[in-house]
LUMFIKE-593489 format. One record per residue (C-alpha): x, z, y; residue number from 0. Coordinates in Angstrom, 1 decimal, padded with zeros to 4 digits. Layout:
<sites>
X->X Z->Z Y->Y i->NUM
...
</sites>
This chain:
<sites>
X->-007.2 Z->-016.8 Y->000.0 i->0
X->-007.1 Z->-013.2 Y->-001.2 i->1
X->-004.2 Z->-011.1 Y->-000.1 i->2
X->-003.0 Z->-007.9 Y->-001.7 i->3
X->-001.2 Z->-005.5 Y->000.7 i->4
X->001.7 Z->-003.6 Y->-001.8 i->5
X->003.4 Z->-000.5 Y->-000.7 i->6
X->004.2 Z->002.8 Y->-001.7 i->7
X->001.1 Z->004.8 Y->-000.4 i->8
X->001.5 Z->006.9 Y->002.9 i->9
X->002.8 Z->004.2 Y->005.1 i->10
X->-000.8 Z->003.1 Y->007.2 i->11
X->-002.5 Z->001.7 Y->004.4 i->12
X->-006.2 Z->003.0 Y->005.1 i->13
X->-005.5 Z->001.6 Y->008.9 i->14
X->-004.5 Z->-001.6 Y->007.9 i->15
X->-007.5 Z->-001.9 Y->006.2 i->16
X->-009.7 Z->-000.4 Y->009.0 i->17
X->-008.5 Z->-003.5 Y->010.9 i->18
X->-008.9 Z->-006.0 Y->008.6 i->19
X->-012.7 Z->-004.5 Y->008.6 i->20
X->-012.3 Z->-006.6 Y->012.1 i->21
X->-012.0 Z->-010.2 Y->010.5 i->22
X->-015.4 Z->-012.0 Y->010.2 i->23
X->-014.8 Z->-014.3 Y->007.2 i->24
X->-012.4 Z->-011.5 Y->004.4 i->25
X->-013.9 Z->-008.5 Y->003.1 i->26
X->-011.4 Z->-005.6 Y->003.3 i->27
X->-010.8 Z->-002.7 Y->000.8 i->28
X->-008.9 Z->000.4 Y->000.2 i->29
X->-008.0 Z->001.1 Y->-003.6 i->30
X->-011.9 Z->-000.2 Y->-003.8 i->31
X->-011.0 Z->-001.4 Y->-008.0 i->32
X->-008.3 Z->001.7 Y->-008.7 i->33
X->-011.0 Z->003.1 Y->-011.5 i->34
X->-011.5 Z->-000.1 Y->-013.3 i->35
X->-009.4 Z->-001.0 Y->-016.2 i->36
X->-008.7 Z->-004.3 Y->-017.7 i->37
X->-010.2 Z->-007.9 Y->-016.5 i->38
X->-012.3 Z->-005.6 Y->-013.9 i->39
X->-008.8 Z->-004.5 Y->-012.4 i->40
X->-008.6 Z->-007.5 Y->-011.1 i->41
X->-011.7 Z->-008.9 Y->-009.9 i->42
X->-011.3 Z->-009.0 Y->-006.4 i->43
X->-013.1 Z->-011.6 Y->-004.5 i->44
X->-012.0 Z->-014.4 Y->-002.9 i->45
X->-011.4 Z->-014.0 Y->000.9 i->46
X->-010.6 Z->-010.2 Y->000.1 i->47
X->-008.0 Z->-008.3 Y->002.0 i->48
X->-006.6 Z->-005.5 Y->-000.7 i->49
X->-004.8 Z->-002.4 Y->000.1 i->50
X->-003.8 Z->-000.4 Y->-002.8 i->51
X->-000.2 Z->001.6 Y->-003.5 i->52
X->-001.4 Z->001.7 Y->-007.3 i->53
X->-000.9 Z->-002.3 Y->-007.2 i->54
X->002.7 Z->-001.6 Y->-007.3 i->55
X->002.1 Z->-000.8 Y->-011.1 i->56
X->000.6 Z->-004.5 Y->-011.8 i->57
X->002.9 Z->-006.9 Y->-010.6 i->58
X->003.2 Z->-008.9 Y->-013.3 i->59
X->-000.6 Z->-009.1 Y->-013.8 i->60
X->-001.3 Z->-010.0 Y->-010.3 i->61
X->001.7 Z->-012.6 Y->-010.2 i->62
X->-000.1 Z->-014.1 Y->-013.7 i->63
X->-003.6 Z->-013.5 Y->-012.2 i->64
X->-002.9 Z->-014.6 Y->-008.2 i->65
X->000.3 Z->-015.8 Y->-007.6 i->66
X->-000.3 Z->-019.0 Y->-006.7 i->67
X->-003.5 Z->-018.4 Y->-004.3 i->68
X->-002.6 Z->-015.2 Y->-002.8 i->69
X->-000.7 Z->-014.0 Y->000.3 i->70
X->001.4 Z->-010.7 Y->-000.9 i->71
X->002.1 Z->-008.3 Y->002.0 i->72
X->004.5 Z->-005.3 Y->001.8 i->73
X->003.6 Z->-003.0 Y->004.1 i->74
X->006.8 Z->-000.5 Y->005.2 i->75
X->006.8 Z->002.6 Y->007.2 i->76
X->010.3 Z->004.2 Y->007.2 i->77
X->011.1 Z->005.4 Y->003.7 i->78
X->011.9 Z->009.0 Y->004.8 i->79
X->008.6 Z->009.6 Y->006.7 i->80
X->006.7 Z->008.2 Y->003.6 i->81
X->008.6 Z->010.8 Y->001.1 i->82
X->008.1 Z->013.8 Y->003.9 i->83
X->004.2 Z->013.0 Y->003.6 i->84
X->004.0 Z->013.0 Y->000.0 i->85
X->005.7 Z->016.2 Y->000.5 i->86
X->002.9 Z->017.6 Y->002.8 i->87
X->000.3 Z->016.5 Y->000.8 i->88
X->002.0 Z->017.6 Y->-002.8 i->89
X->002.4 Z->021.4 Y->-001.1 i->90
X->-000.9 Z->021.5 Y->000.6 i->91
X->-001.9 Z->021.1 Y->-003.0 i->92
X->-003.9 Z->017.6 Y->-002.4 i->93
X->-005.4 Z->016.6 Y->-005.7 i->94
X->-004.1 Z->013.1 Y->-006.2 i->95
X->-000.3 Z->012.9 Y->-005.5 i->96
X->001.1 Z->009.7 Y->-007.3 i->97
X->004.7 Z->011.5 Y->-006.0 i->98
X->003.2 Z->014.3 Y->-008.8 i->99
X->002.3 Z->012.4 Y->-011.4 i->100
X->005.4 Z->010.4 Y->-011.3 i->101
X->007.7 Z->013.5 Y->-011.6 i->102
X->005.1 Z->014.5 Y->-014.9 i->103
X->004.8 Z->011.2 Y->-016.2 i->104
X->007.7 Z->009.0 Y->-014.9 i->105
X->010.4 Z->011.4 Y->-014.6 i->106
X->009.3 Z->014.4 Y->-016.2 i->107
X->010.4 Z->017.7 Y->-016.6 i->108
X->010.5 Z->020.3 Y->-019.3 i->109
X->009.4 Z->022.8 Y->-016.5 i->110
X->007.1 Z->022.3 Y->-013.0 i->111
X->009.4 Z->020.7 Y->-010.6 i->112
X->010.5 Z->023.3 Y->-008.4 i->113
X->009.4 Z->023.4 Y->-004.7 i->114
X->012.9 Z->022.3 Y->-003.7 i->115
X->013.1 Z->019.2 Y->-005.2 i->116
X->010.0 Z->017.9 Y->-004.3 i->117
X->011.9 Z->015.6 Y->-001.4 i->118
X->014.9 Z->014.0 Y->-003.4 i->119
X->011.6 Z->013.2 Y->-006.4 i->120
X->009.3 Z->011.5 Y->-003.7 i->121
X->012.8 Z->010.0 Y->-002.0 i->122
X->013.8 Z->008.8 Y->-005.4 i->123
X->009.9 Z->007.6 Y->-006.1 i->124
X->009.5 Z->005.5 Y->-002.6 i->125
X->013.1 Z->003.9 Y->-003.3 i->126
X->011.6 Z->002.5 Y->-006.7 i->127
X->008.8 Z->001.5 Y->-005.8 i->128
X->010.0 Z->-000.1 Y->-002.2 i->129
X->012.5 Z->-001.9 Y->-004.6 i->130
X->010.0 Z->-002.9 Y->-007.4 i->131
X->007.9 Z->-004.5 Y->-004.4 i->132
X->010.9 Z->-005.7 Y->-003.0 i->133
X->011.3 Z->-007.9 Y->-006.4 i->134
X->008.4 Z->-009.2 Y->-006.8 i->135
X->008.3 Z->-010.6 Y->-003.9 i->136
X->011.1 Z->-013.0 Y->-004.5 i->137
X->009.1 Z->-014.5 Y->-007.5 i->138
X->005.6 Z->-015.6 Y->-005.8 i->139
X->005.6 Z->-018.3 Y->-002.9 i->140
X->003.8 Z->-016.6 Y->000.1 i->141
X->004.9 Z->-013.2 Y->000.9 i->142
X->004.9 Z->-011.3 Y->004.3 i->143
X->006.7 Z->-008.3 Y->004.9 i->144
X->004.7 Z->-005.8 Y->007.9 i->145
X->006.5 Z->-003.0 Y->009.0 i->146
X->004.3 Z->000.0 Y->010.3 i->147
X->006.3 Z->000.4 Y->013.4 i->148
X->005.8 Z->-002.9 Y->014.5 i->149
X->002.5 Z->-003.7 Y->012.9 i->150
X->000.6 Z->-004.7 Y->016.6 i->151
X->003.5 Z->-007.4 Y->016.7 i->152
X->002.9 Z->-008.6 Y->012.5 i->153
X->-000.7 Z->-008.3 Y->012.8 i->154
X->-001.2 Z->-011.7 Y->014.6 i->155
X->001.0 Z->-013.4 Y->012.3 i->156
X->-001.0 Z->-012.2 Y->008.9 i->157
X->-004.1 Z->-013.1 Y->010.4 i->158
X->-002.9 Z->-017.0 Y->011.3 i->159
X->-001.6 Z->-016.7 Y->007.3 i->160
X->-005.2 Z->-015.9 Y->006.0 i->161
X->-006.9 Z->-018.4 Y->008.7 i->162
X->-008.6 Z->-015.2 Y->009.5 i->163
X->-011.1 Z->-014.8 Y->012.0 i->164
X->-012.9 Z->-012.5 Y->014.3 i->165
X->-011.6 Z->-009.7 Y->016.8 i->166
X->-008.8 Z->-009.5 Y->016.3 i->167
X->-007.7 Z->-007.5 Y->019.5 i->168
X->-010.2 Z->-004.9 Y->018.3 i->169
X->-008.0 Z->-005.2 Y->014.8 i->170
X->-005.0 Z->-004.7 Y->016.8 i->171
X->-006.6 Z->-001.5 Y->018.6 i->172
X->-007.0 Z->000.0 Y->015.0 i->173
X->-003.6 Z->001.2 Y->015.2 i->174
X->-003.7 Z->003.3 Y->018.2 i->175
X->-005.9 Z->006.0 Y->015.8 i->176
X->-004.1 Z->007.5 Y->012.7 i->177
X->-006.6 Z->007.5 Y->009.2 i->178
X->-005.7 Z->009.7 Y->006.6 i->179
X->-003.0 Z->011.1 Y->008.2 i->180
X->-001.0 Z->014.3 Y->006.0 i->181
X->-001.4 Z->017.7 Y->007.5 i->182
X->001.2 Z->020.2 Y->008.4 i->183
X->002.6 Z->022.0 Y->006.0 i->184
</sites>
């Protein structure tokens, strides 16, 4: 069974993964097909733990594609902490902001966004997104919903869902280190 883990980006996403790393029969990735386009999208192997906040875009192919065979995980962290890291990364001029490209693409603006707004925008973006996932899961039959403050508690529970073995106190221990975390503004 493959499972996709859906969120908004900025919620412990690369840590999740980390752990998964820990299972001895799933491969684990991070955003591993976000350049591929098309059929190659979606070729994610079976036994294949995915990560990606860019997933959130596909619903409808991977509910065509894996709904029926796949667990679908929305992994939380509390909505305002996810909009105020966006907001770190977005001023400390990180490259690839999905908060940015959403207020040129999604929501754009005759003029660059000023500085200000930048929190209600990546609010207003985690709310949609959180809600799109939100959806989707009411249409596909195995769903789990893994809160990032609570994640040591959920983690056992995904890993009985995929049948997933290996270490999975080591998996656990993943948490207790932050990956990727946003600096300081």
């Amino acid at each position: 069974m493959r499972a996709f883990v859906l969120c908004t980006g900025r919620c412990g996403s690369v840590t999740f993964v980390r752990s998964c790393r820990y299972m001895d029969n799933h491969t684990a990735g991070h955003e591993s097909l976000a350049h591929a386009v098309g059929d190659e999208r979606f070729a994610y192997p079976e036994h294949h733990v995915e990560a990606d906040n860019r997933l959130s875009w596909f619903l409808g192919e991977l509910r065509s594609r894996f709904s029926d065979d796949a667990l679908f995980v929305h992994l939380r962290r509390d909505p305002g902490e996810v909009a105020e890291s966006f907001v770190r990364r977005w001023d400390n001029g990180h490259r690839a902001n999905i908060v940015k490209a959403f207020s040129e693409a999604v929501v754009p603006h005759r003029t660059e966004l000023p500085v200000e707004n930048r929190p209600a925008l990546a609010r207003f973006y985690v709310d949609t997104v959180r809600a799109n996932i939100e959806a989707f899961l009411t249409t596909v039959p195995y769903t789990m919903t893994i809160d990032l403050e609570s994640v040591k508690d959920q983690l056992p529970e995904f890993w009985y869902r995929l049948d997933a073995e290996g270490d999975l106190d080591a998996a656990v221990a993943e948490f207790d280190q932050r990956h990727n975390a946003s600096v300081p503004a």
